[in-house]
C-alpha positions in Angstrom: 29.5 66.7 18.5 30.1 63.2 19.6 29.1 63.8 23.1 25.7 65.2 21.9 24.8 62.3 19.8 26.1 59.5 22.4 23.5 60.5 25.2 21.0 58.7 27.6 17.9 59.7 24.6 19.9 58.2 21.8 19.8 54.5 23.7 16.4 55.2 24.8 14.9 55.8 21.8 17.1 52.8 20.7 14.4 50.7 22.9 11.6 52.3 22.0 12.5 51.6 18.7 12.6 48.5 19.2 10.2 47.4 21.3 7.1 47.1 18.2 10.2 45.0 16.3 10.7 42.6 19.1 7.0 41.8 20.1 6.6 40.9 16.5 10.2 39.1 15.6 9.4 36.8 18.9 5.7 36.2 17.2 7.1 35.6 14.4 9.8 32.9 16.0 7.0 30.9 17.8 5.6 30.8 15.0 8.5 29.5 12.9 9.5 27.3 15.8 6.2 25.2 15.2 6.9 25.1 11.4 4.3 28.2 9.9 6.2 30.9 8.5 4.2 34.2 9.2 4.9 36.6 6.6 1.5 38.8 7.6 3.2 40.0 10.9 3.2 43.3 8.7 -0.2 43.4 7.9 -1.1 42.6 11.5 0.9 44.9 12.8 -1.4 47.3 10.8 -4.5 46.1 11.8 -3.4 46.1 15.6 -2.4 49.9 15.4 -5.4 50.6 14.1 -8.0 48.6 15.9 -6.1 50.2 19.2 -6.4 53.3 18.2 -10.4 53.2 17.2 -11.1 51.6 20.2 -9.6 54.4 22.3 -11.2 57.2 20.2 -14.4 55.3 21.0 -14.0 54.6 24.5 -11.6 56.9 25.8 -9.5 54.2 27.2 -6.1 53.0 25.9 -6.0 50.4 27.7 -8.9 48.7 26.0 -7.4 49.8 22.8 -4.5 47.9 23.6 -7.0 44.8 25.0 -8.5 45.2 21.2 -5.1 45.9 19.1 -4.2 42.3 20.8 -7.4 40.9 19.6 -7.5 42.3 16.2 -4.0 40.7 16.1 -5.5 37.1 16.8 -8.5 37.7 14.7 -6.4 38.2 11.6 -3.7 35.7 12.1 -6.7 32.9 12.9 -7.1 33.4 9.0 -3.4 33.1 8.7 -3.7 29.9 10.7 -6.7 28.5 8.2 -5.3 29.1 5.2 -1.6 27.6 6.1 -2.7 24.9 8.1 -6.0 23.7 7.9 -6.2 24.4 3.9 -2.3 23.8 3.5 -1.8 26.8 1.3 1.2 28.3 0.4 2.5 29.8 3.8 3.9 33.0 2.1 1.2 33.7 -0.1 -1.1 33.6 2.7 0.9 36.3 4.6 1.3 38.2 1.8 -2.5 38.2 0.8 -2.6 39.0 4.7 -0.3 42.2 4.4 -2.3 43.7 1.1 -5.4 43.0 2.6 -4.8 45.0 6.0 -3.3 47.8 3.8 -6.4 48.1 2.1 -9.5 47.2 4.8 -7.4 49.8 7.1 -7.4 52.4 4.6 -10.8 52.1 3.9 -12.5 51.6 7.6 -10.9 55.1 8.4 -12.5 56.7 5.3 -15.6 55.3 6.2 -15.3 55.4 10.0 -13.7 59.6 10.4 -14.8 60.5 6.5 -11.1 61.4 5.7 -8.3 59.6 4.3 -4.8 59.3 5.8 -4.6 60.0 9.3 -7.2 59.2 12.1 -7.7 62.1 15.1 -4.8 62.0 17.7 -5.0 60.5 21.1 -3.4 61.3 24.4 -0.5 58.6 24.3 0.0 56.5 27.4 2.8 58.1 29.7 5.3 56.6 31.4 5.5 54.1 34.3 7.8 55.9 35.9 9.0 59.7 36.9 12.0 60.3 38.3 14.3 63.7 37.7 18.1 63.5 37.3 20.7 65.8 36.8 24.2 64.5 35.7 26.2 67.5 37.8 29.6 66.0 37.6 29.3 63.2 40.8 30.1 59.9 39.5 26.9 58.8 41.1 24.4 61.4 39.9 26.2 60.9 36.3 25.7 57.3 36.7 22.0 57.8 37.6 21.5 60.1 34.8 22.2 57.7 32.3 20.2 54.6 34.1 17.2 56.5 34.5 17.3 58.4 30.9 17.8 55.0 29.5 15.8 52.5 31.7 13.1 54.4 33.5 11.4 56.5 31.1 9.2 54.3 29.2 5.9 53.8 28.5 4.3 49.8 29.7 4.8 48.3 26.6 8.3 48.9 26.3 8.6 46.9 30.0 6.5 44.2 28.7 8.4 43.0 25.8 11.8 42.6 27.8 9.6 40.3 30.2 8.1 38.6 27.1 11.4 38.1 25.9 12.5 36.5 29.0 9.5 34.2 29.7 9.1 33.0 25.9 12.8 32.2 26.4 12.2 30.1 29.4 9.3 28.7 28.6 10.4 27.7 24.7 13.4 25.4 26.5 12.1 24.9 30.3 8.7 23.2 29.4 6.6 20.8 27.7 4.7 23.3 25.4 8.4 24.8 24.5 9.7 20.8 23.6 6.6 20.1 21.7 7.1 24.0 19.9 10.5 23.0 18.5 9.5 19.5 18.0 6.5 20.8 15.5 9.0 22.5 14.0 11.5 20.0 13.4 9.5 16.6 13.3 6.0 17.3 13.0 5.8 13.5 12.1 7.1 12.4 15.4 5.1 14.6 17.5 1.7 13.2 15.6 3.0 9.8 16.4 3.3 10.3 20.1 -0.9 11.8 20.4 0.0 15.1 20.3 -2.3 17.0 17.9 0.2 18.9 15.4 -2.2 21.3 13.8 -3.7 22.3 17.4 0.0 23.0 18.1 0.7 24.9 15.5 -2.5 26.8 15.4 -1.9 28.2 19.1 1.5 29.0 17.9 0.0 31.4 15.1 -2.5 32.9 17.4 -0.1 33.6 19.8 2.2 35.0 17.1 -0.7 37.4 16.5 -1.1 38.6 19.7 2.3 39.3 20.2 2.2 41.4 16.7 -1.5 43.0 17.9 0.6 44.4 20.9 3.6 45.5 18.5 1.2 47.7 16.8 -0.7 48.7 20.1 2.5 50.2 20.9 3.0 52.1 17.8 0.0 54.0 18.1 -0.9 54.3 21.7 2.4 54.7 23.3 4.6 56.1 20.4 2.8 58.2 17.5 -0.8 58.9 19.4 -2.6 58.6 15.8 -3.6 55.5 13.4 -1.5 56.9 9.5 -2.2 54.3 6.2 1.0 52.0 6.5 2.3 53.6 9.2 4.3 50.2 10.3 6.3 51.3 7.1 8.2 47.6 6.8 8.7 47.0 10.7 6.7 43.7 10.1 9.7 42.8 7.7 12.4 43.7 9.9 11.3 41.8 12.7 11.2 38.5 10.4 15.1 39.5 9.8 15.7 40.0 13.3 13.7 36.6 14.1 16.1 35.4 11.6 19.1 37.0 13.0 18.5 36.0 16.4 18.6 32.3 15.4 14.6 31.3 16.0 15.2 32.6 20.1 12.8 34.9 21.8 16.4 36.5 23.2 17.8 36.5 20.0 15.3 38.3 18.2 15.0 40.9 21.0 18.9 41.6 20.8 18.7 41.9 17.3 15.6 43.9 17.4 17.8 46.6 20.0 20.4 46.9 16.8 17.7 47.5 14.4 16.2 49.5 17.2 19.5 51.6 17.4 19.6 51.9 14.0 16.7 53.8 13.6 17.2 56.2 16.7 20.2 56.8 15.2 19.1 57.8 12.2 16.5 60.3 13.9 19.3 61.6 16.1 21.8 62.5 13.4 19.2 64.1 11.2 19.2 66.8 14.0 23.3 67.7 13.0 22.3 67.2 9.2 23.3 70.6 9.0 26.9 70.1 10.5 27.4 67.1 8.2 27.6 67.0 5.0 25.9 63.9 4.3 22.0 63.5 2.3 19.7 63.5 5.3 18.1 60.5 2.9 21.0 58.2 3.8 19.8 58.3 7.5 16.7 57.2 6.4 17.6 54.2 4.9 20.2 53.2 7.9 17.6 50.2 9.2 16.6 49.3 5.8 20.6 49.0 4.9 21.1 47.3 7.8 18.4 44.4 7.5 20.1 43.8 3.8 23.7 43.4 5.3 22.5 41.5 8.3 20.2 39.2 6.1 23.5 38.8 3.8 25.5 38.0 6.4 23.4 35.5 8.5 20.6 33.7 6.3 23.6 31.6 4.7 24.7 30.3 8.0 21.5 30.3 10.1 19.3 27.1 9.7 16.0 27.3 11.0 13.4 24.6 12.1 13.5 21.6 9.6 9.8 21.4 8.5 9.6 25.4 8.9 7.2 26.6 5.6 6.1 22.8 5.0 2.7 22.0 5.9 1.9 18.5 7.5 -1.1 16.3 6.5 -2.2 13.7 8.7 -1.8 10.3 7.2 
């Protein structure tokens, strides 16, 4: 039974599950890295998934919806921005106002927009990049190629753009001048005002940017994975990429690799709900597997891990 559940779908799926919980845990730690905790990336999440998916019922074209799901994300996160920087609110209020308004203004624009409640009309999801068959007949190098393309080529664009997010945040947050000034805002917002550098334009791009990244995270939900806008369909992803941002120690990297282990959770749990009847285990434990997980990996890390100094305080110019 093992070698049915250890197969090239289960780590797939593992990065497609993922994927939505890393474009929002590396928003969420540019965010954090200029010193604005973003709570909301749940509620824009929401909003993203369903701003992409009206805009491709209305157009017929995903790709715009993912063009608006990315917009939808900045539009909400600029009040994110407002409210935590320029009005120096409470940073986790604001995101959590953020999260209970998207539940609501979603669930009502699709009553008033398709007249029903619940779920919007499907969509054709966006296929693949690439196509390529494979048969794993016993040769070490078919077997090989079996598992690399079942794993690695058989994903939608999405899925390829958050591993080179990943990798260009990464480079950028320590190669460059916007990634010193980023973890400087973070750390000594003082010192950064002191040398010219405007700390509330800083942080400001750092939120919208966080909201794109979460737009996109949402984008892929619907477009790529489901096909169809449901009321809270990101079902606590939004919180599980601020524990994997967490987890992966404020780094784009980090918060993708964790993001693959909550990722494999959830696969996991999907896969093994197909032997439910060979084990004699509730099929509502697999549920919970990536809920679980985010308790005993928040238990385990937040003790140790330190984030950015002035991370949640906000910064008045004197």
């Amino acid at each position: 039974m093992l070698a049915d559940i250890i197969t090239p779908d289960l780590f797939a799926a593992a990065l497609r599950m993922a994927t939505p919980l890393a474009l929002a845990a590396i928003g969420g730690t540019i965010c954090e890295r200029s010193g604005v905790v973003n709570i909301a990336l749940e509620g824009i999440m929401l909003c993203g998934a369903f701003a992409g998916v009206a805009v491709t019922l209305a157009t017929g074209n995903p790709w715009l919806g993912i063009v608006a799901a990315v917009l939808a994300g900045v539009a909400i996160s600029a009040i994110h921005a407002f409210t935590s920087i320029n009005l120096r609110s409470d940073q986790v209020v604001s995101g959590t106002a953020i999260n209970i308004l998207a539940l609501g203004v979603t669930g009502f624009l699709m009553e008033i927009m398709y007249g029903h409640p619940g779920t919007t009309d499907s969509i054709n999801t966006i296929r693949s990049v690439f196509r390529f068959e494979s048969n794993a007949d016993g040769g070490f190098v078919s077997t090989v190629w079996h598992w690399i393309n079942g794993i690695f080529l058989s994903h939608t664009p999405i899925v390829y753009m958050a591993i080179i997010i990943a990798f260009v945040a990464q480079w950028a947050m320590y190669n460059t001048r916007w990634g010193l000034r980023l973890r400087a805002l973070g750390e000594h917002p003082r010192a950064v005002d002191t040398v010219g550098v405007s700390v509330l334009k800083g942080r400001w791009v750092a939120v919208l940017m966080s909201g794109a990244l979460a737009g996109l995270a949402g984008a892929n939900l619907t477009l790529e994975q489901v096909g169809s806008f449901t009321e809270n369909m990101t079902n606590g992803r939004g919180f599980i990429a601020l524990a994997a941002n967490i987890f992966g120690r404020w780094t784009p990297l980090g918060s993708y690799s964790a993001s693959l282990l909550f990722g494999f959770a959830d696969a996991l749990q999907i896969k093994l709900q197909i032997f439910r009847g060979q084990i004699d285990i509730p099929p509502q434990f697999f549920l919970m597997l990536p809920y679980v997980l985010t308790v005993v990996v928040l238990a385990g890390v937040v003790g140790r891990s330190i984030g950015p100094a002035a991370v949640g305080k906000p910064y008045e110019k004197k």
